[in-house]
C-alpha positions in Angstrom: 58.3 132.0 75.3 61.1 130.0 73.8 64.6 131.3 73.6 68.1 129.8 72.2 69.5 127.5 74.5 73.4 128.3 74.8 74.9 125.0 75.4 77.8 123.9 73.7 78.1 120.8 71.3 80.7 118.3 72.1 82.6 116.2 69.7 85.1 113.4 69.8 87.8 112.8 67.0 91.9 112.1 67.2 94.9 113.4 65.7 95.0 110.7 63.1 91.7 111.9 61.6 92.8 115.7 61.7 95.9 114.8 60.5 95.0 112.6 57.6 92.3 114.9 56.4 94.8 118.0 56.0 97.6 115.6 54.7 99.7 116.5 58.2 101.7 115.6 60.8 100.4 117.8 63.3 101.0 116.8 67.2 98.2 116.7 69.6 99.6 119.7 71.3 100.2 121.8 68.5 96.5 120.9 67.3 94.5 121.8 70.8 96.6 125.5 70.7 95.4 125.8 66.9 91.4 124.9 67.4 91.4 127.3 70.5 92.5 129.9 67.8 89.4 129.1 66.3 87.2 129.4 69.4 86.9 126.0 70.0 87.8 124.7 73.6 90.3 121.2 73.3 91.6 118.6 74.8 93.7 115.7 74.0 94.6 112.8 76.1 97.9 110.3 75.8 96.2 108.3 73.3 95.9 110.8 70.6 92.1 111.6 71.5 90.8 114.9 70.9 87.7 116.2 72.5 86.4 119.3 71.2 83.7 121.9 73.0 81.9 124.1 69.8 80.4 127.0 71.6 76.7 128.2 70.4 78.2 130.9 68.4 79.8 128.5 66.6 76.9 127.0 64.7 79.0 126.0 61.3 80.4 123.5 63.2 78.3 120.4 62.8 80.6 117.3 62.5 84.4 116.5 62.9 85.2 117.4 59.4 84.6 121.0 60.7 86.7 120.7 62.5 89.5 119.3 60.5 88.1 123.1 58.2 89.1 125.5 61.4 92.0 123.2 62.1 93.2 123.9 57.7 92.3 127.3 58.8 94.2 128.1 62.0 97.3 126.3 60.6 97.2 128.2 57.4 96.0 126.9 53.9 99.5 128.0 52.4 101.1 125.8 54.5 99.2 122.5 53.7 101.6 120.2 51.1 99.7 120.1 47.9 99.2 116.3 46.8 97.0 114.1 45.0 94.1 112.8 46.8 94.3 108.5 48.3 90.9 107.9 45.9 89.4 109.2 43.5 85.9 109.3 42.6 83.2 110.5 40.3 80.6 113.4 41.3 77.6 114.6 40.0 74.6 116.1 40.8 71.3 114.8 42.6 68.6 114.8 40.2 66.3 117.0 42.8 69.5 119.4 42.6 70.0 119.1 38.8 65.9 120.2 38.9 66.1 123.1 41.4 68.9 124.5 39.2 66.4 124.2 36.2 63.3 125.9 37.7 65.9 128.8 39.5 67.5 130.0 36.1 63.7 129.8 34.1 62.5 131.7 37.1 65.7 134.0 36.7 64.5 134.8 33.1 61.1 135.4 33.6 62.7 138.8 35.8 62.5 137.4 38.8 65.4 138.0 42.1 66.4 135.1 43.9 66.7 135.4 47.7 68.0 132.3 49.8 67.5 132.8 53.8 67.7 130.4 56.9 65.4 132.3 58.7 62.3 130.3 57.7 63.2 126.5 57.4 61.1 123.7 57.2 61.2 121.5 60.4 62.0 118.5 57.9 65.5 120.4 56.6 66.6 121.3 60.2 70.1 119.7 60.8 70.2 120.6 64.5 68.0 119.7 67.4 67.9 123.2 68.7 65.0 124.4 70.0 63.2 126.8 67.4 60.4 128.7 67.0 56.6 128.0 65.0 54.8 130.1 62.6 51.6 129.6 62.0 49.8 131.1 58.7 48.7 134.6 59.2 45.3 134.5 59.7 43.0 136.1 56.6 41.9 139.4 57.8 38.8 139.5 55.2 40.4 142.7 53.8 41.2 141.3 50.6 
C-alpha cells in the first residue's frame, strides 16, 4: 500500500531576493511574521538568510519565487509600489503550446467539453518526487 508521505519541503532564499522580486524593503523580521501568515514556518538569521519550511498541504509551493507569491500576498498586493520592470523582454509561445491550443479549440468545435485534471499524470510531467501511485490498463473483460 503506498500512502502520501507528509514531510515538509525546505527551502533557502534571503531578504534581498524577496525583497527585490516585490520591489520592497521589507526587513527580515517583518518577512518571517508575514510567510507564517501564509502557513509557512520561517527563519532568518543575522545575515539576511531566510529558511523556509512548506508544509505538505502546501503543495503550490515549489520554488523560492512561491514564496516571494505568499510573501506579495501576506503583505498585500495594494501595497506593492507600482514601477516599471529592471528588463524587459519578449514572450511568446512554445510551438508544442501554440499546437495544443490548435487541436483544443478544433476539438471545441467539433462539440466536444474540455476537462483538465491532475489526478492522472504521466510520470514524465511529475514536478515533485513524491511518492505516487500506478495504474495499470484495465484489463479487457471479453464483454465487448
Amino acid at each position: 500500500m503506498i500512502t502520501p508521505t507528509m514531510k515538509t519541503e525546505h527551502f533557502e532564499t534571503t531578504t534581498k531576493y524577496l525583497n527585490e522580486g516585490l520591489g520592497t524593503k521589507l526587513a527580515p523580521s517583518r518577512i518571517v511574521k508575514l510567510l507564517t501568515k501564509m502557513c509557512l514556518k520561517a527563519s532568518c538569521d543575522n545575515k539576511g538568510n531566510i529558511k523556509v519550511e512548506a508544509p505538505c498541504t502546501r503543495s503550490d509551493v515549489l520554488h523560492p519565487q512561491d514564496i516571494v507569491e505568499d510573501l506579495g500576498i501576506a503583505y498585500g498586493y495594494n501595497e506593492i509600489v507600482h514601477r516599471i520592470p529592471p528588463s524587459a523582454t519578449v514572450g511568446r509561445h512554445l510551438p508544442i503550446n501554440h499546437l495544443t491550443d490548435q487541436i483544443r479549440n478544433n476539438v471545441a468545435m467539433l462539440g466536444f467539453t474540455e476537462v483538465m485534471t491532475w489526478a492522472l499524470v504521466s510520470k514524465k510531467e511529475k514536478s515533485t518526487d513524491c511518492v505516487a501511485a500506478r495504474l495499470r490498463l484495465p484489463r479487457h473483460t471479453g464483454d465487448r
